[in-house]
Each structure stands twice: as structure tokens, then as C-alpha cells.
C-alpha positions, -999 to +999 in steps of 0.1 A: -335+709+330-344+683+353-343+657+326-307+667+318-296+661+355-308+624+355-290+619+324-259+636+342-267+615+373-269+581+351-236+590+331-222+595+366-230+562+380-221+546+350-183+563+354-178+556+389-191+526+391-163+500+397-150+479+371-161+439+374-131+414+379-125+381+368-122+349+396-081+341+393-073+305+403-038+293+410-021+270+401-035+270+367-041+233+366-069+206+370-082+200+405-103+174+420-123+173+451-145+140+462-161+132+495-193+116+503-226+130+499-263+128+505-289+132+477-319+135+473-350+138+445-385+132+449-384+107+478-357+086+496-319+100+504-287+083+491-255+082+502-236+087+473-195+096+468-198+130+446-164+140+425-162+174+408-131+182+384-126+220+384-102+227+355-089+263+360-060+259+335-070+297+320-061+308+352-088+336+354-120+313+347-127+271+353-150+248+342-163+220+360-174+182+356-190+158+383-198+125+389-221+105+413-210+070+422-216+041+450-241+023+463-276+016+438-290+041+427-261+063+430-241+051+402-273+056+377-275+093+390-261+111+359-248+142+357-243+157+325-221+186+310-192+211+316-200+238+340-195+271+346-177+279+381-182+315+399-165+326+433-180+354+450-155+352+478-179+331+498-200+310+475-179+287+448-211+284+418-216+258+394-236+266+368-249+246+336-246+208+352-278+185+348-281+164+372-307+132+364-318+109+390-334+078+366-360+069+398-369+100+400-394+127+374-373+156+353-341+165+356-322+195+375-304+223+360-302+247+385-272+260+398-251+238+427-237+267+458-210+253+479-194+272+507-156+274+496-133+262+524-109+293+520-071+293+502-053+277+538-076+251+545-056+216+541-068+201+523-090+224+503-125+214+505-158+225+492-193+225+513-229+214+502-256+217+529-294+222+516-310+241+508-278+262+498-270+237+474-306+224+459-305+230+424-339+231+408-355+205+391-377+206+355-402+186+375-405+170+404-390+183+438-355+200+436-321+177+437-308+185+470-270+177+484-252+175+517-218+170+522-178+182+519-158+171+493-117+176+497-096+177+471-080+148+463-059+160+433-038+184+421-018+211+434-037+234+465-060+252+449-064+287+454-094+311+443-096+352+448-125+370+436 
């Protein structure tokens, strides 16, 4: 008997539970946001110009690119591959970047959370601050990032949960 209650219970949960929901970003379009930045790996900081491209042209998911430039070494600081981007309503995620500092051991591959500046900010703009943003590292000491990027391009982006 009591095992056919938990089962009940469990069914239960699994029927009220609420369904999960897709991020929906508007315009469905290609944004990008730039600013300046400090980074740092195993050792000295930079300050560095960081540029992520969020394409959200499916509307109801985006991708994301990035760059490092400026000063040496920041233009050797790869980063490497299309991301995956969640908003939570607070935190905007990238996921699935690698970051690779070339004075610096391993690479990082852990996920980059920014603070999203909200749907009436002008201009939109993302926030790094560590260690919110330190994305973990395959050796050596995380990558670590400070800064707020606006966007620079494409219409005002907006992102509900």
C-alpha cells in the first residue's frame, strides 16, 4: 500500500509540475555588444576590448561568438566556437566557448555568467564581474573577466525567460 502511494505521489508531481519554457528574443536578428574588459589567467590582468555576437534569429534560442582584441596579449587570446546562450531572467549564460590565453597553461571551457542589463536599458548591455563570470580552466587557474559590454549593433535586443 504504502509503495502504491509514492508511486501516486511521484505521478503527481510529475503532472503538476510546470511545463519548461523556451528564452524568446526579439527582434529575431543578430546583435552585438563590445566594451572593454579585464582578464585574467594564471598571472597578470589585461585590459582587453571583448565583443560577443548573439544571433537570436530563431527567435526562441541564440547562439553566441566572441572575440578578444587590443593591446598584446589580448589579440592572441583566442576564443573558439559557437555558444549556447541561457537567460534565467537574471543571469544571460554562455555555454560551449573556449577561451585560450597562449601565455597562459590549459584552456577554459566553463560557462561565462553575465548579469543582463534588463529589456529598457539604452543601450542594452551585458555585465561580467568575477567570480560570477570565471569560467574554469582544464589547467591552470580559471579565466576570469570584468567588465560591461553595450551593444553596439543591431536592433534593441530584448530577452524574456
Amino acid at each position: 500500500m504504502l509503495k502504491n502511494v509514492g508511486i501516486l505521489a511521484g505521478a503527481a508531481a510529475l503532472v503538476i509540475a510546470p511545463a519548461a519554457m523556451a528564452d524568446t528574443y526579439t527582434p529575431a536578428s543578430t546583435s552585438t555588444f563590445s566594451g572593454p574588459v579585464t582578464v585574467q589567467k594564471d598571472g597578470a590582468a589585461y585590459n582587453c576590448t571583448l565583443t560577443v555576437n548573439v544571433d537570436a534569429t530563431a527567435g526562441s534560442s541564440a547562439s553566441a561568438t566572441a572575440s578578444i582584441g587590443g593591446t598584446f596579449p589580448c589579440g592572441f587570446i583566442a576564443v573558439n566556437g559557437t555558444g549556447s546562450v541561457v537567460y534565467d531572467g537574471t543571469y544571460l549564460t554562455i555555454s560551449g566557448l573556449v577561451i585560450d590565453p597562449p601565455l597562459s597553461s590549459g584552456t577554459c571551457t566553463g560557462p561565462i555568467k553575465t548579469v543582463w542589463g534588463g529589456n529598457s536599458a539604452s543601450p542594452r548591455n551585458i555585465t561580467l564581474s568575477v567570480p560570477l563570470s570565471n569560467s574554469s580552466a582544464t589547467s591552470g587557474a580559471d579565466c576570469k573577466m570584468a567588465g560591461t559590454l553595450n551593444q553596439t549593433a543591431g536592433s534593441p535586443l530584448s530577452i524574456t525567460p
